[in-house]
N, C-alpha and C positions, 0 to 999 in steps of 0.2 A: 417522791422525795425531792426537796429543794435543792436548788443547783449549790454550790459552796465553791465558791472563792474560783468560779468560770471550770467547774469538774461537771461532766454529765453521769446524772445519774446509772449509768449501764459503766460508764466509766469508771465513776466509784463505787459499785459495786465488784469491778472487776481489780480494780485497784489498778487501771491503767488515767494516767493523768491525758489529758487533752495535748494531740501532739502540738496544736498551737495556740492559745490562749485569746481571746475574743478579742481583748485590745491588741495581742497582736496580729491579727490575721486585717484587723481595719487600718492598721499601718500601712500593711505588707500591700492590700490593696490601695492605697494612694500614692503607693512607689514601685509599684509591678512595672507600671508601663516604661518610666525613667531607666528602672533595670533594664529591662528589655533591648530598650534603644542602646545604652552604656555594652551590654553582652556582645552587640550585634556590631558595633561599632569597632571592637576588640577584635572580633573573629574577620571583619573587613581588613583589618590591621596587620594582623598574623596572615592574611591569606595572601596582603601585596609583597610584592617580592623587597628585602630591605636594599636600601639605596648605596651604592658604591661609597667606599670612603675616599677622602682625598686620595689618598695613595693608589689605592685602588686605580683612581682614575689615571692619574699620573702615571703608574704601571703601563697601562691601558693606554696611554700616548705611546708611550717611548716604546711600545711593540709594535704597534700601526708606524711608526715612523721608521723601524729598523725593520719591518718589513717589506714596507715600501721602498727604503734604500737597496735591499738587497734582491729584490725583486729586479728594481731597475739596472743595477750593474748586471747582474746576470743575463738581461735581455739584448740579444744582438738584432730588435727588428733596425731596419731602418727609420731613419727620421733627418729625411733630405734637406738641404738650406737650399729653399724654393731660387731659382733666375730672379731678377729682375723684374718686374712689369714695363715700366717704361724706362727708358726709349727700348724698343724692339731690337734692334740692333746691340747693343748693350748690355741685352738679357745673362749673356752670360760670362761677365767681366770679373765677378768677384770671384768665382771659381777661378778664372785665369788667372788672376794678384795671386790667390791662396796656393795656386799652383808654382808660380814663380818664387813664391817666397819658400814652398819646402822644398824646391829646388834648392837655393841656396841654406839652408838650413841643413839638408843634409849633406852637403857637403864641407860647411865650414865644422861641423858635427864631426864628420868624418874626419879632418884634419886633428880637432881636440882628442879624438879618443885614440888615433893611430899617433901621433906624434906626442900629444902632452898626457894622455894615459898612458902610450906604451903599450897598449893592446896588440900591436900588432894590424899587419896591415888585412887580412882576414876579420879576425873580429873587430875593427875598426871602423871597416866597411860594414860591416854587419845591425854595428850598434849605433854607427851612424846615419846610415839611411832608415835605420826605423824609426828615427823621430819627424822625417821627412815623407815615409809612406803614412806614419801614422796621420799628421795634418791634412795630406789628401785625403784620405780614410775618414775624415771626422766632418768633410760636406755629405757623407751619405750614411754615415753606422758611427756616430758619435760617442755611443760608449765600445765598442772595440778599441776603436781607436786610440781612446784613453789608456785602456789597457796597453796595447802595444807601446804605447810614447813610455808609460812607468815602467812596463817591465825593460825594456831595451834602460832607462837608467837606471833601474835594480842592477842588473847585470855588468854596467861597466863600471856600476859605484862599489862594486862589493870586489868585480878580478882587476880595480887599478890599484888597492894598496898596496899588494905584494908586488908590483911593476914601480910603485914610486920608493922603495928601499933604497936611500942613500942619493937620493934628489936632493939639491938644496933648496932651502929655501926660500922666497916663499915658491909655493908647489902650483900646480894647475887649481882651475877649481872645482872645487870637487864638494859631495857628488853632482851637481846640477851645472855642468856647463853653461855657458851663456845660450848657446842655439839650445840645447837641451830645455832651457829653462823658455826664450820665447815660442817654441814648437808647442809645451805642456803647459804654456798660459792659453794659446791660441783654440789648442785642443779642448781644456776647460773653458773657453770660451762660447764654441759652440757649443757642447755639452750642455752650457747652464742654457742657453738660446730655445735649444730641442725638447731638451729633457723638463721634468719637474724639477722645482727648487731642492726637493728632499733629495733627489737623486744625487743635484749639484753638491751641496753639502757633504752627501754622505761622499761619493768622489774628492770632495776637496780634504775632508775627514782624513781619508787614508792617506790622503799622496802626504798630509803632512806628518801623519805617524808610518809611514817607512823611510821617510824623508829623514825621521829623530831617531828612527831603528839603525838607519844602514849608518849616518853620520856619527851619533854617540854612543853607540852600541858596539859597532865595529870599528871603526875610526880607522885608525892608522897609515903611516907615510907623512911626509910632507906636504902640504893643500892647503888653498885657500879656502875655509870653509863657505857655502854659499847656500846652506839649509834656510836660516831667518830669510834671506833676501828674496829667495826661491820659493817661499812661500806666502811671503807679504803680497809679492806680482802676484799670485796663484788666486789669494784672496780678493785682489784688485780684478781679475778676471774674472770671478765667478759672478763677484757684485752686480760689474757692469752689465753680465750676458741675462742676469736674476730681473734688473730693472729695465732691460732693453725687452725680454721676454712679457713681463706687468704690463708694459708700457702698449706692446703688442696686442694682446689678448683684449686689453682696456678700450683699445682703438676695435678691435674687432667687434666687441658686445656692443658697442658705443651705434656701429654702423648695421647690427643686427636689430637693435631694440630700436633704432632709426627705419629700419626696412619695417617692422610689425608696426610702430608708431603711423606709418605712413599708410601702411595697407588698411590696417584700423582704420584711421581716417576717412580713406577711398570710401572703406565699405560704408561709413556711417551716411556718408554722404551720398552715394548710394540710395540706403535705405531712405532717408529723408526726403530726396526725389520723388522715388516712387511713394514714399506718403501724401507726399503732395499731391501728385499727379491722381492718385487714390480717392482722396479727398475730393479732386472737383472731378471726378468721371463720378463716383458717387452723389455728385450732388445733379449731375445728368441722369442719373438712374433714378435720384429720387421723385424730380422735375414728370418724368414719363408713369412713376408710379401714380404721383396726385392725378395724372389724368383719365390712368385708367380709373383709379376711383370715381372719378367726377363722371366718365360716360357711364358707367356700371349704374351709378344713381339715374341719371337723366337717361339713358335708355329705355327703362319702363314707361317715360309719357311721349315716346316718339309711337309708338304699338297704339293700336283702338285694343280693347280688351285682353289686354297679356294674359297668358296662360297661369297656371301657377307654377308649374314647372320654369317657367324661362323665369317669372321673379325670383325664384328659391337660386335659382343657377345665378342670375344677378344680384344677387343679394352676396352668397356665394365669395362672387369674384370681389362684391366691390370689401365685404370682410377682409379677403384674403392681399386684398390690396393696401388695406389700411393699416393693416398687422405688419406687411412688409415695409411700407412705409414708416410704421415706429421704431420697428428692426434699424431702417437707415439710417432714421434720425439720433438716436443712439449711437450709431457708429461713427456720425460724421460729429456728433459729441467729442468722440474717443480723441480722430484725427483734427480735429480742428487745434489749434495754438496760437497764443496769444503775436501779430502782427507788427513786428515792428515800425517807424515809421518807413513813408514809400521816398525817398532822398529828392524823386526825379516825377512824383506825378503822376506815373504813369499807371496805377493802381494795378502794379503784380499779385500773382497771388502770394503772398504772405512779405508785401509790404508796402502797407496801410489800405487796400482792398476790406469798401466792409464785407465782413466775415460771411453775413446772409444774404448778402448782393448777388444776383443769375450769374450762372457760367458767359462769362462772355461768347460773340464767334462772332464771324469776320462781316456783319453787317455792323458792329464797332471800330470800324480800322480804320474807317476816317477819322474820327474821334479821337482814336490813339496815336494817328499819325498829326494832326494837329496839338495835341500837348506835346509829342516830339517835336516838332517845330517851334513850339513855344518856349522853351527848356534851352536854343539857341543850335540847332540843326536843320539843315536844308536838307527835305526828303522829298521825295520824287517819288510816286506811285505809277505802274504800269501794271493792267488787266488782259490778256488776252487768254483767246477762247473760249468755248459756249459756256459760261459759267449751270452745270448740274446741281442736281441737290445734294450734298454730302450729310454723311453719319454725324450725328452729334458730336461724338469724341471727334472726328476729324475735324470740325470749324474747331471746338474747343484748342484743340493742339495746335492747328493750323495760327489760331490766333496767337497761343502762347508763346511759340515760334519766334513770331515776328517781333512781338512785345519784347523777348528777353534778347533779341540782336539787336533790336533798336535803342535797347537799355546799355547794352555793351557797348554801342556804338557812341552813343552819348557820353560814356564812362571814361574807355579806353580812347577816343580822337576827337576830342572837342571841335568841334568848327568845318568837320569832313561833312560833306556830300553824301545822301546815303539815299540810295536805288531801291524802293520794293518792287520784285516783279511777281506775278500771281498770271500761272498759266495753267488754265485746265485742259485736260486731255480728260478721254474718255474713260482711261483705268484709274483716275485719281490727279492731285494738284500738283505742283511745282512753285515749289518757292524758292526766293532767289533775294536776297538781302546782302549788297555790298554797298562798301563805304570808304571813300578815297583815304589819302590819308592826314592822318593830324594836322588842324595848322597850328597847334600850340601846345605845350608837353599838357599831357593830362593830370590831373590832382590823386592823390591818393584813392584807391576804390575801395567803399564801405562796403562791396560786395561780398557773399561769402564761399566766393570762388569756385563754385562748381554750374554752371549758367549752360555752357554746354553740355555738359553732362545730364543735366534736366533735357533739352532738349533730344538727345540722343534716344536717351529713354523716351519721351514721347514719339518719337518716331517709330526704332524701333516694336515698341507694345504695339503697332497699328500694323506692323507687315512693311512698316517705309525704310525710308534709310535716310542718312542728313550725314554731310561733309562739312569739317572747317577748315579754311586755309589762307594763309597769307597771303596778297595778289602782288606782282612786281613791283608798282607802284607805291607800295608802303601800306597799302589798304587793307582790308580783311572780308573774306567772305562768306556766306555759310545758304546752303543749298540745300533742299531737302524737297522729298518724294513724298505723299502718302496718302496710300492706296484710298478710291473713292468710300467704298464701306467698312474700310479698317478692319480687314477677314482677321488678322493676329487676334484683336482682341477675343476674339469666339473661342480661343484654344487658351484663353487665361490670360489675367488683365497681365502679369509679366511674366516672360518665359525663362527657365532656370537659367537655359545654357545661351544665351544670348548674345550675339556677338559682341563686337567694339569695344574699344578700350573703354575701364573705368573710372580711368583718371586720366582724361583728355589732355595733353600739352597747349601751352597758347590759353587756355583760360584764368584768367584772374577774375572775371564778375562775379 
């Protein structure tokens, strides 16, 4: 039977119509996927948590901030107002003013609440030196203190009205004395200094809603009221102690992010050294590998009839040599960078030295020491002892040594005198590079300021050691040891823990 109107025949015999119709099922397939994504997108939606409303958030402040406040009154750790730093002597002056001053505070204190409250000469005393211990009290536990300065004038602000009945007019002040009042500005002074601003605040908060309890709430007698006044100074104190506190903390991160800025530095400089110094011992290591390759080849026609064993073994090495060698040249790829120009001539490395040019050593030093000369310095060369043969990286260093004190020397005292001495001994060299002093101020130095510190480092990586120091005569000098086969390098071109400072004083090249 024919299909009618999209019915399958079992369907229409059963009399069940097609639960989806042929044009709609080709719909339904060119929007399944779009459903799909739109479902999936929904249930992402419903699964994320829904977002705070203003209020919400706002709720969610003024909790974090009232518990903050109350947190902090409630805590009696200490939180000291540190001495002085300098003068030594002096360290501890402002604790003695502060000390001086709640001396008299609490006794002109004393005078206002025994004679112009009427308190009596017991509670007088009482409520008058608590705003004088409280002041001492607020260089070492700042919010106790607080506490004690308010309650002592809760107390004398609430039993002097029934004492002032049938005073005339006008009456004492009340409730905030005048010592009262600078005792509880000073107190919230350091308060806001020690504490968080929120603490400050929520302290300033109350002193001036019991300040509007005890004065318009209670009131009564004759008095000069002194609540607005008492609490405009309170406001003026918090302010100052909130911005002097900013001002603090601003200078501390200032000389913190100053300290990492610096040490950052150090190390970059640092690392750049020893890239350097990387770079041409690598380009020493590379120099020994082409030769073994080169004997590895020419050794088979030194032999009348070589084995095959010894070619295969030559063959071998000189493989294994050429492979190390692409190894290197790859690396010294990596370290290599681009040179700036050399200021002075003297073709440092990395400034203006061509790039592929041999490691220099010290059968170049006359060389070097005639372009120093040239450049407008008088230098003086002295040799003693049996000149041996040194370790490659020793003449390498040896040389570079001299090169970057003779660059310094050019730099930092134009027109000086400058001494190379070169002494061998049988465990390694001695170098000796001084330079009288300036005849004329020196010009700005294009250097970038770490010249000793390179050298250190090459010293050190060898087992040496090198010293800089100022000489009497205004001059500078720099010394250095190092060992004839450079045993350090065998334990690793540079060692973790490595002595000497790594940011040398005294250099600027």
């Amino acid at each position: 039977m024919p299909r009618v109107d999209g019915v399958d025949d079992a369907q229409a015999a059963n009399g069940t119509p097609s639960a989806v119709p042929p044009d709609t099922r080709a719909a339904t397939r060119g929007t399944g996927r779009r459903e799909g994504s739109e479902d999936a997108g929904d249930a992402a939606r419903q699964a994320r948590p829904p977002r705070p409303s203003r209020a919400a958030r706002a709720r969610a402040v003024v909790r974090s901030f009232f518990g903050t406040v109350r947190t902090g009154l409630w805590d009696g750790a200490p939180a000291p107002l540190l001495p002085l730093s300098r003068p030594r002597r002096l360290r501890w002056l402002p604790h003695v003013i502060v000390s001086l001053i709640a001396l008299g505070v609490a006794l002109a204190n004393t005078d206002a609440m025994s004679n112009g409250y009427r308190l009596g000469v017991e509670v007088g005393v009482l409520t008058g030196f608590a705003q004088g211990v409280a002041l001492v009290l607020a260089l070492w536990r700042p919010v106790p203190a607080w506490w004690l300065s308010l309650g002592g004038t809760v107390v004398a602000g609430v039993a002097a009205p029934a004492n002032l009945v049938g005073t005339q007019a006008p009456g004492p002040n009340w409730p905030w004395s005048v010592p009262a009042i600078t005792a509880h500005a000073l107190v919230l002074l350091f308060l806001a200094l020690r504490m968080s601003s929120h603490v400050a605040i929520g302290a300033l908060a109350l002193t001036g809603l019991v300040t509007f309890v005890v004065e318009g709430i209670i009131g009564g007698g004759p008095y000069t009221a002194t609540g607005v006044t008492a609490v405009t100074v309170f406001v003026v104190a918090v302010l100052l102690g909130t911005a002097l506190r900013g001002s603090r903390e601003a200078r501390t991160q200032l000389v913190e992010q100053e300290s990492l800025t610096a040490e950052e530095r150090s190390r970059r400089t640092l690392l750049e050294e020893r890239s350097r110094i990387a770079r041409e011992l690598h380009d020493v290591v590379a120099h020994h590998m082409s030769v073994i390759s080169i004997q590895a080849q020419v050794a088979p026609h030194l032999v009348d009839n070589p084995s095959d064993e010894l070619m295969e073994n030559l063959d071998g090495i000189r493989e294994n040599a050429l492979e190390a060698l692409t190894e290197l040249r790859r690396v010294l790829g990596v370290l290599r960078s681009e040179n700036p120009e050399d200021p002075y001539g003297l073709g440092a490395p990395g400034t203006g030295a061509a790039p592929h040019a041999p490691q220099p050593t010290l059968d170049r030093l006359d060389a070097l020491v005639e372009n120093t000369r040239a450049a407008g310095l008088t230098v003086i060369t002295e040799t003693e002892g049996d000149p041996l043969p040194l370790a490659p990286g020793v003449e390498l260093s040896a040389y570079r040594i001299v090169q970057e004190a003779l660059s310094n020397a050019l730099r930092h005292a134009p027109g000086s005198v400058v001494r190379v001495e070169l002494t061998h001994f049988p465990r390694g060299l001695q170098i000796r590079v001084v330079n009288s002093a300036p005849r004329r101020a020196a010009p700005p130095s294009p250097g970038a300021g770490h010249g000793l510190l390179g050298m250190r480092e090459r010293a050190m990586m060898l087992g040496g050691t090198l010293m800089a120091m100022e000489t009497s005569c205004g001059g500078f000098t720099v010394a250095a040891f190092l060992p004839r086969a450079g045993t350090a390098a065998a334990d690793g071109l540079f060692p973790g823990n490595s002595p000497g400072p790594t940011n040398p004083t005294g250099d600027t090249s």
